[in-house]
N, C-alpha and C positions, 0 to 999 in steps of 0.2 A: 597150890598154884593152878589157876584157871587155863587150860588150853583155849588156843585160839581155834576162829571156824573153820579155817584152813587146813590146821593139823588133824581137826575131826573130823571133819568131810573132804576131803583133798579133791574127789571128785565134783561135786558140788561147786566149790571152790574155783576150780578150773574150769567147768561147763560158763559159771556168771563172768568171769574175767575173762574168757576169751571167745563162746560160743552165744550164750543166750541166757536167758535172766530163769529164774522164779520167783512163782509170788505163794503169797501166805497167806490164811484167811479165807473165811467162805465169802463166795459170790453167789447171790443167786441168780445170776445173768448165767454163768460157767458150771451149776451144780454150787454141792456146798462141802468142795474140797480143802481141807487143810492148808497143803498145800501143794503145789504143781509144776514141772518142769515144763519150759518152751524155750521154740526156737521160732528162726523166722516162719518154720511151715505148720506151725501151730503146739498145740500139748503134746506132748512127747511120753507124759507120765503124771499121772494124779493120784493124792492121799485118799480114793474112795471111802472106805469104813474106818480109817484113820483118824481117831480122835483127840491123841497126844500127838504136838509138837517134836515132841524128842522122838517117837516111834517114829513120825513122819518123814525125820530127816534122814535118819538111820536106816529107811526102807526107799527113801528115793534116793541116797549114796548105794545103797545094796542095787538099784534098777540100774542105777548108771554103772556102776564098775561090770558087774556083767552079764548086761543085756544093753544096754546104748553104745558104750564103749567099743566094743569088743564089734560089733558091726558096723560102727561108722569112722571110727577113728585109727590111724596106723600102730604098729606097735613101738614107733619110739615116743609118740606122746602117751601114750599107758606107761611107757620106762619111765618118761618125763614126773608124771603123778606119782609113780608110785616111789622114784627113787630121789625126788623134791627136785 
């Protein structure tokens, strides 16, 4: 059985549905990041030497839970992510 992106990335998940989006895919306007976390005040976080998909996601869910989280966010919505 296939988990959903949600239950695999919970943070990720929560950053796009309530805070700010990512994108996937190299740009070469932006560098030729994987892929990249933003918000209204710009990139927050990029897949630099990241050339798997899956590492990429796995390491900007690892940026977010803690290092973005953990200084911009209270601790009932880190309760909220982590306990669904």
């Amino acid at each position: 059985m296939k988990k959903s992106f949600s239950s695999l990335y919970p943070y990720l998940a929560w950053w796009v549905e309530n805070h700010g989006y990512i994108e996937k895919g190299g740009d070469p306007d932006y560098g030729q990041s994987l892929l990249m976390i933003l918000d209204d005040g710009g990139t927050c976080w990029e897949s630099d030497k990241i050339t798997n998909i899956d590492e990429a996601y796995q390491a900007a869910e690892k940026y977010l839970k803690e290092v973005e989280f953990p200084e911009r966010f209270d601790k009932e919505t880190i309760d909220e992510i982590e306990n669904g």
